[in-house]
C-alpha positions in Angstrom: 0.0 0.0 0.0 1.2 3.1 -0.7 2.2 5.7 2.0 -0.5 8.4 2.3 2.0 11.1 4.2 3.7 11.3 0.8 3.1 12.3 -3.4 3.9 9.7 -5.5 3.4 9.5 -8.8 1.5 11.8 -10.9 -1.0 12.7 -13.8 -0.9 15.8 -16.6 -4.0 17.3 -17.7 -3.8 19.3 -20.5 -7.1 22.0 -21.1 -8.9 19.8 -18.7 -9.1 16.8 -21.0 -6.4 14.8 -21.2 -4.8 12.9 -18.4 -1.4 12.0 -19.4 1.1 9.6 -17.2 4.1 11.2 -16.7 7.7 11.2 -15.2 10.4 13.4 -14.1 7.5 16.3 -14.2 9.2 19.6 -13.0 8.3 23.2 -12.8 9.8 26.1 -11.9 8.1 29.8 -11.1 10.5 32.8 -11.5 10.4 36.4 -11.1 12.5 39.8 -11.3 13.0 41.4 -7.7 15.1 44.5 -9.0 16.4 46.6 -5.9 17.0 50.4 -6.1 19.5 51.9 -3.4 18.1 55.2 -2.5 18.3 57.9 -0.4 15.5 56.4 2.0 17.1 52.5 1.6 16.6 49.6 -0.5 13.4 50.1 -2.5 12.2 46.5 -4.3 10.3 46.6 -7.8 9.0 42.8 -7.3 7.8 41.8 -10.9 5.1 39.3 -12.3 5.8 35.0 -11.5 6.9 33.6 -14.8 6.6 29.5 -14.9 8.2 27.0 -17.2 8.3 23.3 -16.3 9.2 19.7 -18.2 7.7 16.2 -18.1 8.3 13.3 -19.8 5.1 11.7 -21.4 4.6 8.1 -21.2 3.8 7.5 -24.9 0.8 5.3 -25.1 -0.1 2.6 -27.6 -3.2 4.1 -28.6 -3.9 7.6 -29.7 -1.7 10.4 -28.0 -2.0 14.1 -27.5 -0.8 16.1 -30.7 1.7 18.8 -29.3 2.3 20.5 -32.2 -1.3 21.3 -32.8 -1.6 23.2 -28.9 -1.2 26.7 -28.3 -2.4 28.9 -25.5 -3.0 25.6 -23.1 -3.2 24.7 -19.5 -1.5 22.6 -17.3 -2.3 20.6 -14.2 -0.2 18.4 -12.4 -2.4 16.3 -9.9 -1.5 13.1 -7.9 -2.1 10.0 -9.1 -3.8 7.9 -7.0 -6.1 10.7 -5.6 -7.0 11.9 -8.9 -8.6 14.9 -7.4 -5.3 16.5 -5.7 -4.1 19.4 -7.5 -0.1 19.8 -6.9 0.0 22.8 -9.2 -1.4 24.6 -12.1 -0.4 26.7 -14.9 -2.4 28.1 -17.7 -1.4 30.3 -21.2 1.0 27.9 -21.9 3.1 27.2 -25.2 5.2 24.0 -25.4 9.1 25.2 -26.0 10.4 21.8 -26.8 9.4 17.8 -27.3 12.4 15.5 -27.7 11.6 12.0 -27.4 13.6 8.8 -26.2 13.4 5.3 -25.7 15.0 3.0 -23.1 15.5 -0.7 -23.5 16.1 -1.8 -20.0 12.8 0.0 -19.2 11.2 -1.0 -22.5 9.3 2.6 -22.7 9.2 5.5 -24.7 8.6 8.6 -23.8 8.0 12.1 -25.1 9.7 14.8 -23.3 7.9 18.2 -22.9 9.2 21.4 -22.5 6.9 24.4 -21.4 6.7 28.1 -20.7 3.4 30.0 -19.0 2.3 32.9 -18.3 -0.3 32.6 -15.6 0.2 30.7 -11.8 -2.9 28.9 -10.8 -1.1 26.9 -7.9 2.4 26.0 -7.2 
């Protein structure tokens, strides 16, 4: 059984349809904090959260999700065995990159995704 304390594996979906196995999901949210020196002290300018993130896709057998047909999408990373827990979410997104590979030891292929987004729904 699998230890409830914990996250373990986890599911994609993509504009709310498609539930994707994944691996190696990761995501990152960034953004400027420029500091000014003035007269009065350190002044901040904190600027808008910019995510980008990566998953490798478990290529299935049957039909798969067409990345080079999606623009403007959203992502949500939820747990697995749950299927209702949200980890995080990320919408206005536009893949970067898909490179593929395929191991033998593992016999699996996967597709690996690359991301950028412009909105944080939950990180």
């Amino acid at each position: 059984m699998a230890d409830q304390t914990v996250i373990g594996l986890t599911l994609v979906k993509v504009n709310g349809l498609f539930h994707l196995d994944v691996l190696n999901a990761r995501w990152s949210v960034k953004r400027a904090n420029v500091q000014h020196v003035t007269g009065a002290g350190v002044e901040q300018a904190i600027g808008q959260e910019i995510p980008s993130g990566s998953f490798d896709e478990v290529i299935p057998r049957q039909k798969g999700l067409k990345w080079r047909d999606l623009k403007d999408f959203t992502i949500d990373v939820y747990d697995k065995e749950t299927r209702s827990q949200v980890i995080a979410s990320f919408s206005r997104c536009n893949w970067t990159g898909i490179d593929g590979s395929s191991d033998l030891s593992s016999a699996m292929s996967r597709k690996s995704i690359s991301w950028n987004g412009s909105d944080v729904n939950q990180a």
